[in-house]
N, CA, C and O atoms as a DFTB+ gen file, in Angstrom:
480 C
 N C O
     1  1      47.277      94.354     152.526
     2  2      48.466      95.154     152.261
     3  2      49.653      94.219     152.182
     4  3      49.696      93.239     152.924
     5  1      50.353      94.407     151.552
     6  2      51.527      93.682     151.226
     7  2      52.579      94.053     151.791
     8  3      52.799      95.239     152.037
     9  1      53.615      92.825     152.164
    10  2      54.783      93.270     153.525
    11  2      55.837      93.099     152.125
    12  3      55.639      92.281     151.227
    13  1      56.931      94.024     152.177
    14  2      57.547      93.783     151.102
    15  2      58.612      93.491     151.155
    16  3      59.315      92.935     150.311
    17  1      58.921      93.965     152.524
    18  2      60.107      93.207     153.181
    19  2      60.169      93.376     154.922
    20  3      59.621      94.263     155.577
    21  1      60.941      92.332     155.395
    22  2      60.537      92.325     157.146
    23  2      61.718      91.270     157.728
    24  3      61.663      90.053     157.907
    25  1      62.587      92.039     157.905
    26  2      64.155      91.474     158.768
    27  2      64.595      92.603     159.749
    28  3      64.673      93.760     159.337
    29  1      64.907      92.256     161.153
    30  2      65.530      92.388     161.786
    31  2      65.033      94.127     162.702
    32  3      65.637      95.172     162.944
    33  1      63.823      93.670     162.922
    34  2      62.890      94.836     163.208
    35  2      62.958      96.020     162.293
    36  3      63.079      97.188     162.661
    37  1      62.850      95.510     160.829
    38  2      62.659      96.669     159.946
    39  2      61.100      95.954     159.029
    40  3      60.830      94.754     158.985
    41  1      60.603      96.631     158.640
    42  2      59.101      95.973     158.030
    43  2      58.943      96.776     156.918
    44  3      58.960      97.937     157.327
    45  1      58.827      96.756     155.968
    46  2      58.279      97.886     154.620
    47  2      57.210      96.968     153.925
    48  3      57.191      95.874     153.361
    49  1      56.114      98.215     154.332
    50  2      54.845      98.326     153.559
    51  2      54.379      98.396     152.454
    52  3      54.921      99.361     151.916
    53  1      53.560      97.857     151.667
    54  2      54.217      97.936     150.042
    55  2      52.415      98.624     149.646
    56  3      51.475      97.830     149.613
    57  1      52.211     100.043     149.398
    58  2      50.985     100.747     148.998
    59  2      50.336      99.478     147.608
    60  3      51.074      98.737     146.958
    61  1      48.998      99.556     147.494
    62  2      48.493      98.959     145.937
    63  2      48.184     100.520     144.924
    64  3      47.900     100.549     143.726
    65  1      48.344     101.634     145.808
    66  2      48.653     102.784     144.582
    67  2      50.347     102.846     144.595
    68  3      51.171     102.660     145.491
    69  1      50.456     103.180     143.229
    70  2      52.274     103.669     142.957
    71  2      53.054     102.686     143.591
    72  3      54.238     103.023     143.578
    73  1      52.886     101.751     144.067
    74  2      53.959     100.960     145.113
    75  2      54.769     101.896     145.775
    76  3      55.985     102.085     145.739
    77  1      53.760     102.502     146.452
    78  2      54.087     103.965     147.728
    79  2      54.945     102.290     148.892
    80  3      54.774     101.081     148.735
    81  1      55.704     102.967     149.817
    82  2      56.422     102.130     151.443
    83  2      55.526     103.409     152.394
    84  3      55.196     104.552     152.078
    85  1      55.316     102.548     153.769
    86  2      55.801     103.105     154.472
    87  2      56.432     102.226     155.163
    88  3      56.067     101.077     154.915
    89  1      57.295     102.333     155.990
    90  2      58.253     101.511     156.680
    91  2      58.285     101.714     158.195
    92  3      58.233     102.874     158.605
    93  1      58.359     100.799     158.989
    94  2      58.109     100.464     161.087
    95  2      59.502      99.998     160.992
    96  3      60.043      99.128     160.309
    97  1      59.847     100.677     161.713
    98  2      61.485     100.350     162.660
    99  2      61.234     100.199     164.142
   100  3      60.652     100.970     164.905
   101  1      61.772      99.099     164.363
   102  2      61.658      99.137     166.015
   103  2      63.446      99.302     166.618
   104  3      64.453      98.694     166.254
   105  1      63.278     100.268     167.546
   106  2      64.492     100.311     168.029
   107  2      64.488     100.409     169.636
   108  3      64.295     101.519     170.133
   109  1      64.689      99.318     170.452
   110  2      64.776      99.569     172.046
   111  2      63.094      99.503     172.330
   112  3      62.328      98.544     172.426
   113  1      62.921     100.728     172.404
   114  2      61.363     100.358     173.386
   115  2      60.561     101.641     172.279
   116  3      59.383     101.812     172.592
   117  1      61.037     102.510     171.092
   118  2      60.914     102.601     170.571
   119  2      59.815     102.373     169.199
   120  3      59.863     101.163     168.980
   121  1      59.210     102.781     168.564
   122  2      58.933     102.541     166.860
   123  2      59.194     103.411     166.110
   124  3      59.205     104.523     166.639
   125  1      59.453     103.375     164.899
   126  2      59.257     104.714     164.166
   127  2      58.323     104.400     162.797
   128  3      58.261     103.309     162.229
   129  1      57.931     105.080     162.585
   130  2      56.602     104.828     161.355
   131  2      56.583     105.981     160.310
   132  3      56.022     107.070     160.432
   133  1      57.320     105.516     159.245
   134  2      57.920     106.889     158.206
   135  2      56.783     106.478     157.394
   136  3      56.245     105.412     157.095
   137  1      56.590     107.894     157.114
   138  2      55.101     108.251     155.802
   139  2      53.742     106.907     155.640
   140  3      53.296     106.181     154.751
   141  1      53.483     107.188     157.185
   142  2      52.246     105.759     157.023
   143  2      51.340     106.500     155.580
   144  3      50.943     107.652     155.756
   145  1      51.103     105.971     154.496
   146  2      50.514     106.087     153.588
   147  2      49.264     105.557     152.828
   148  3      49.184     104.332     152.726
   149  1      48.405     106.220     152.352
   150  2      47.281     106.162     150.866
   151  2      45.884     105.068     152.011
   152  3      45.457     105.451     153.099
   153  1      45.606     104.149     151.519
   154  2      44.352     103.661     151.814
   155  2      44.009     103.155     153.321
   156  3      44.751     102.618     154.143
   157  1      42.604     103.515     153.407
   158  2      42.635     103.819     155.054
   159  2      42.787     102.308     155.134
   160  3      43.610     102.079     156.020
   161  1      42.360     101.211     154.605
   162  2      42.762      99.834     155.269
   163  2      44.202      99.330     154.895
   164  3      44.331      98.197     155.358
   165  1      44.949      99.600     154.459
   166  2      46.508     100.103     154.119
   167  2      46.868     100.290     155.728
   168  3      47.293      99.459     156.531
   169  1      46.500     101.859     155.920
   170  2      47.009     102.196     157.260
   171  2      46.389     101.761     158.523
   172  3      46.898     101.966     159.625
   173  1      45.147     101.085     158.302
   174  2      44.359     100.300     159.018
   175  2      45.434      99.163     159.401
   176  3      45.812      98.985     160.559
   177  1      45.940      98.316     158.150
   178  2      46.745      97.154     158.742
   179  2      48.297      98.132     159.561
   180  3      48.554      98.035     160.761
   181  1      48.881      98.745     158.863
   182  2      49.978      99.108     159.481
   183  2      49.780      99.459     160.924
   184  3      50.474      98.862     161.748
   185  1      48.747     100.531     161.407
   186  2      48.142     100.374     163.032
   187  2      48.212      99.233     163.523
   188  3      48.898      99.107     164.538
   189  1      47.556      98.103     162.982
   190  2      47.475      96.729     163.455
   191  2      48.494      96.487     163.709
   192  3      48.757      96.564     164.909
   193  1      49.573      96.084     162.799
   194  2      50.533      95.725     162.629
   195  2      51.437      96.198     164.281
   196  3      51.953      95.625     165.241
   197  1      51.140      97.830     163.703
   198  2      52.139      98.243     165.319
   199  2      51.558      97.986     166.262
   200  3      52.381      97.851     167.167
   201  1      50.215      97.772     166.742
   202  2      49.905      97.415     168.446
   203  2      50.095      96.029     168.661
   204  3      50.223      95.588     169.804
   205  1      50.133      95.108     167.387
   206  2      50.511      94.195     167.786
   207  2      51.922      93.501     168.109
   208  3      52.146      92.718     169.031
   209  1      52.619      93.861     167.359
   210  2      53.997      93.786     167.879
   211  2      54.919      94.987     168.279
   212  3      56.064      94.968     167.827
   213  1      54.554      95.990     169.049
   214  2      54.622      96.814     169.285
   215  2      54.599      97.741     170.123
   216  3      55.331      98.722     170.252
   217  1      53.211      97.185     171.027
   218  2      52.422      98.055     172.076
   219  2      53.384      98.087     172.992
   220  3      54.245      97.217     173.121
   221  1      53.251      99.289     173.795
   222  2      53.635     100.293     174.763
   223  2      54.752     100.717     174.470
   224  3      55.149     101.501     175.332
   225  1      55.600     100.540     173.486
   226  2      56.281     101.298     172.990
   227  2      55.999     102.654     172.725
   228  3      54.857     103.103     172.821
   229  1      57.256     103.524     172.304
   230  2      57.034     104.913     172.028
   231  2      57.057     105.119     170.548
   232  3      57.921     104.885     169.703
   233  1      55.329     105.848     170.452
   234  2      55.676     106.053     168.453
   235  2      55.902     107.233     167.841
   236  3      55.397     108.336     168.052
   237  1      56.771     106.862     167.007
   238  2      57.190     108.272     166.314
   239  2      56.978     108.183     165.225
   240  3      57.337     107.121     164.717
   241  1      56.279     109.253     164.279
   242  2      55.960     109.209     163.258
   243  2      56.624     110.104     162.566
   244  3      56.522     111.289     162.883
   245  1      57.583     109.635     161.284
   246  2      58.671     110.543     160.542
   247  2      58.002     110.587     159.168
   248  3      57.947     109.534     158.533
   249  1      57.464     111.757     158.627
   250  2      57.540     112.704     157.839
   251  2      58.539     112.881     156.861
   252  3      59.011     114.018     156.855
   253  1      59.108     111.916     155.843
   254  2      60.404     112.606     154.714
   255  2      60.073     113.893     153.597
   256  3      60.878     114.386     152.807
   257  1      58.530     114.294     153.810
   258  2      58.444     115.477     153.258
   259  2      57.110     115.758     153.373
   260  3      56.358     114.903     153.841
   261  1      56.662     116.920     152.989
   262  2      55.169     117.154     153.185
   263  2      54.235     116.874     151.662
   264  3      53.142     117.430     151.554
   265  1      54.557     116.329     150.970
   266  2      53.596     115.621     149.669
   267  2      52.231     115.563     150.623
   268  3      52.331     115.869     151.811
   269  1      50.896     115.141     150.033
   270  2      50.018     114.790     150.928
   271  2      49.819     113.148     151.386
   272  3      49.415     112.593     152.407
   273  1      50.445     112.580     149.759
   274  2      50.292     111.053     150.350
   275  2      51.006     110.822     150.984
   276  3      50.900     109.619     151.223
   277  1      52.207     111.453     151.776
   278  2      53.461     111.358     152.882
   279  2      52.347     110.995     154.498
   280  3      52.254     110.076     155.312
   281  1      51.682     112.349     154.264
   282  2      50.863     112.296     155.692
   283  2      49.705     111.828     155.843
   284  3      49.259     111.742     156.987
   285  1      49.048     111.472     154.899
   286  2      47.441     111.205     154.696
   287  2      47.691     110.309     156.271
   288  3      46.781     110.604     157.046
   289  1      48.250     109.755     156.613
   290  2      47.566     108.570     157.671
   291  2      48.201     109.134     159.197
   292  3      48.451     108.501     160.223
   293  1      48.342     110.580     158.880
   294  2      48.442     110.986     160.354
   295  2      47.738     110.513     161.322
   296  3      48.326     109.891     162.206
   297  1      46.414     110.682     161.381
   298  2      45.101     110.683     162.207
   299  2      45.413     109.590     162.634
   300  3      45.201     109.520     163.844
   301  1      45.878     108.572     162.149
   302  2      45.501     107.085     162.669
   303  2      46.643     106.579     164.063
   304  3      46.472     105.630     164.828
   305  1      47.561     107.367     164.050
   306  2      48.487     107.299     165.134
   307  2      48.449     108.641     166.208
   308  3      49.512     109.239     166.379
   309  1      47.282     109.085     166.892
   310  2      47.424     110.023     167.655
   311  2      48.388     109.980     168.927
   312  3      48.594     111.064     169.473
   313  1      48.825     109.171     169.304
   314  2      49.896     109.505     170.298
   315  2      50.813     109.247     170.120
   316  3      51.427     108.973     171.151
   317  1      51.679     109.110     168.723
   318  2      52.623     109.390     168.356
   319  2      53.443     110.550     168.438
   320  3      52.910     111.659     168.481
   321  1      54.634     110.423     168.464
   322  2      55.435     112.328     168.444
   323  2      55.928     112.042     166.985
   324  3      56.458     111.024     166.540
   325  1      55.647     113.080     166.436
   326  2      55.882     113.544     165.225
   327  2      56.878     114.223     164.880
   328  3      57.050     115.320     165.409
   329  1      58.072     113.581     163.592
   330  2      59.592     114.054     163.692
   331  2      59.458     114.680     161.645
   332  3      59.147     114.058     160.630
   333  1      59.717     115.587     161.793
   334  2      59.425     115.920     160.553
   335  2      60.404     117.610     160.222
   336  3      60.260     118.549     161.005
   337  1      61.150     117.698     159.229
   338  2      61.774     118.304     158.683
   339  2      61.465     119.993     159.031
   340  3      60.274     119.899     159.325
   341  1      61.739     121.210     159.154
   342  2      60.828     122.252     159.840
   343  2      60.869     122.892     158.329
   344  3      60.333     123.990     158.174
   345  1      61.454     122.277     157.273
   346  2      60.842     122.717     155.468
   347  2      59.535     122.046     156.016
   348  3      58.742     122.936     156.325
   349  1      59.047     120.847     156.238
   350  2      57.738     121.081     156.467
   351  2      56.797     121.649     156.953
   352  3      55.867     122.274     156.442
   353  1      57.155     121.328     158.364
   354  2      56.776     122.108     159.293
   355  2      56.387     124.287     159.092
   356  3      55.720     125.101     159.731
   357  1      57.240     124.338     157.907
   358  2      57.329     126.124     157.833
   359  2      56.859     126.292     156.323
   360  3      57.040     127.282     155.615
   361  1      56.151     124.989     155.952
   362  2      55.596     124.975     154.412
   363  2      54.582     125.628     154.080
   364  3      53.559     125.361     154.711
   365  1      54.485     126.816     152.872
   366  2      53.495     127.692     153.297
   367  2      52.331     127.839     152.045
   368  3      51.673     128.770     151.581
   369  1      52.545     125.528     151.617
   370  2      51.311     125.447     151.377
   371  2      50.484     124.281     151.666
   372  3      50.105     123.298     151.030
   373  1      50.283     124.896     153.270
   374  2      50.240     124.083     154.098
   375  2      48.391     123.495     153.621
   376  3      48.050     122.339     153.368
   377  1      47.626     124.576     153.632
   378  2      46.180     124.616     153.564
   379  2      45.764     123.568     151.789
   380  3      44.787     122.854     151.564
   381  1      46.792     123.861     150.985
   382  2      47.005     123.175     149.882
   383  2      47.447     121.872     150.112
   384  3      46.453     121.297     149.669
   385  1      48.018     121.179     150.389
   386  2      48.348     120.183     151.267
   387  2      47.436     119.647     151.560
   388  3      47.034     118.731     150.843
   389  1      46.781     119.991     152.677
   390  2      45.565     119.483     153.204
   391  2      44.500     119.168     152.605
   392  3      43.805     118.228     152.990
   393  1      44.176     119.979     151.462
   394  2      42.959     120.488     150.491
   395  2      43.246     119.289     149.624
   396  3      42.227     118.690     149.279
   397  1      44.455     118.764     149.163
   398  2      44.357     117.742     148.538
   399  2      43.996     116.213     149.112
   400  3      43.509     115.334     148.401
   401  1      44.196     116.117     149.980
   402  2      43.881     114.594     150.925
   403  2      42.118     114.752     151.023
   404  3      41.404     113.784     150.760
   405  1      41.551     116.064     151.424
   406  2      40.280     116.512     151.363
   407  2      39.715     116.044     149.555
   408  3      38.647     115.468     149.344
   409  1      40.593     116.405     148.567
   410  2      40.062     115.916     147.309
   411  2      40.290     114.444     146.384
   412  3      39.609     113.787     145.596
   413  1      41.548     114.365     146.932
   414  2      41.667     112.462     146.997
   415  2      40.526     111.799     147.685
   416  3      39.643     111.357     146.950
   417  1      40.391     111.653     149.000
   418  2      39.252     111.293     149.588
   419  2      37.646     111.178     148.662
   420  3      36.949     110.209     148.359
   421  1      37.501     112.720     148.410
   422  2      36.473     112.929     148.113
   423  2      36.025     112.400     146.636
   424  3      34.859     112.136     146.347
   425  1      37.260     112.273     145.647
   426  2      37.124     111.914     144.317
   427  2      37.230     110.244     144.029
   428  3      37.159     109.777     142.892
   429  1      37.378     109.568     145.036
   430  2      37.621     107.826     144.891
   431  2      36.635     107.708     146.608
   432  3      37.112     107.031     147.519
   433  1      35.468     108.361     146.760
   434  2      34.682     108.070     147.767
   435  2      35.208     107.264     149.120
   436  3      34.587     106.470     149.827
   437  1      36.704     107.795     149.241
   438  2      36.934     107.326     150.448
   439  2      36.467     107.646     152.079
   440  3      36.080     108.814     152.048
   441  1      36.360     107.240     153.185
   442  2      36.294     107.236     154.172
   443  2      37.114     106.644     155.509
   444  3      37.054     105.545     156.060
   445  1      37.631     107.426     155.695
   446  2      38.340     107.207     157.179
   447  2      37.732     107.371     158.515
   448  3      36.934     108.289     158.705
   449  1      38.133     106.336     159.691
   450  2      37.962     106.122     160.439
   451  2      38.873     106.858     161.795
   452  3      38.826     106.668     163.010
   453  1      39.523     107.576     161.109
   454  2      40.362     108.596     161.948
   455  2      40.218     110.287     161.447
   456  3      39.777     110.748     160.395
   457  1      40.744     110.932     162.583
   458  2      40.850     112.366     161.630
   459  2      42.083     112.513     160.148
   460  3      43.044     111.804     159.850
   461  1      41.487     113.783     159.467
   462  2      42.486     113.777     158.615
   463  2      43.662     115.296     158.942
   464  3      43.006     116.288     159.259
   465  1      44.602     115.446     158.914
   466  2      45.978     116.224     159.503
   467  2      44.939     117.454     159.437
   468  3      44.001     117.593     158.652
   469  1      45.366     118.323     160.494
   470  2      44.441     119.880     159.985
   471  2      45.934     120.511     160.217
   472  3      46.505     121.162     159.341
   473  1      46.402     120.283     161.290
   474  2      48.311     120.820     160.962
   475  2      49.127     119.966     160.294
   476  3      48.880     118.767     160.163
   477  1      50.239     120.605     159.794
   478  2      51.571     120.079     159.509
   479  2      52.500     120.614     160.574
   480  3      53.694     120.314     160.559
């Protein structure tokens, strides 16, 4: 995965689909991890990335909208608190949403090593 840029505890992730970001902010004792995105070894390194410079910090995972490639890499940060817009959160196509990460997956034979979101 490609770092696309990385100053001053800010890091952006650079996707090899669409040149998708997601971006790690560290602030205080803090992380925040906006739209970890697309390929599970993608979000495989970004995990890495955060326990290694990172650990015991508090993670928060920010949501800028409910697309599916926004959330696809929920699963991979379970004890994160999750900060996300309540248009998402009250999105009522939510099951559609989901159904697509279920057909991405399934149409480029991917496999993850974490769960995939069953809520928004």
């Amino acid at each position: 995965m490609k770092i696309q840029y990385r100053n001053d505890g800010i890091t952006v992730f650079e996707s090899a689909l669409y040149r998708t970001t997601c971006t790690v902010i560290s602030l205080a004792q803090s992380v925040l991890i906006v739209d970890p995105n697309w390929l599970p070894d993608e979000i495989d390194f970004i995990a890495d990335y955060v326990q290694q410079h990172y650990s015991g910090y508090t993670q928060y995972l920010i949501f800028t909208h409910s697309d599916y490639d926004h959330i696809i890499g929920y699963g991979k940060f379970p004890n994160a608190k999750v900060i996300a817009s309540e248009k998402l959160t009250s999105n009522p196509r939510k099951q559609e949403i989901l159904k697509q990460i279920e057909d991405f997956d399934n149409e480029y034979y991917i496999t993850r090593n974490y769960p995939l979101p069953t809520l928004l």
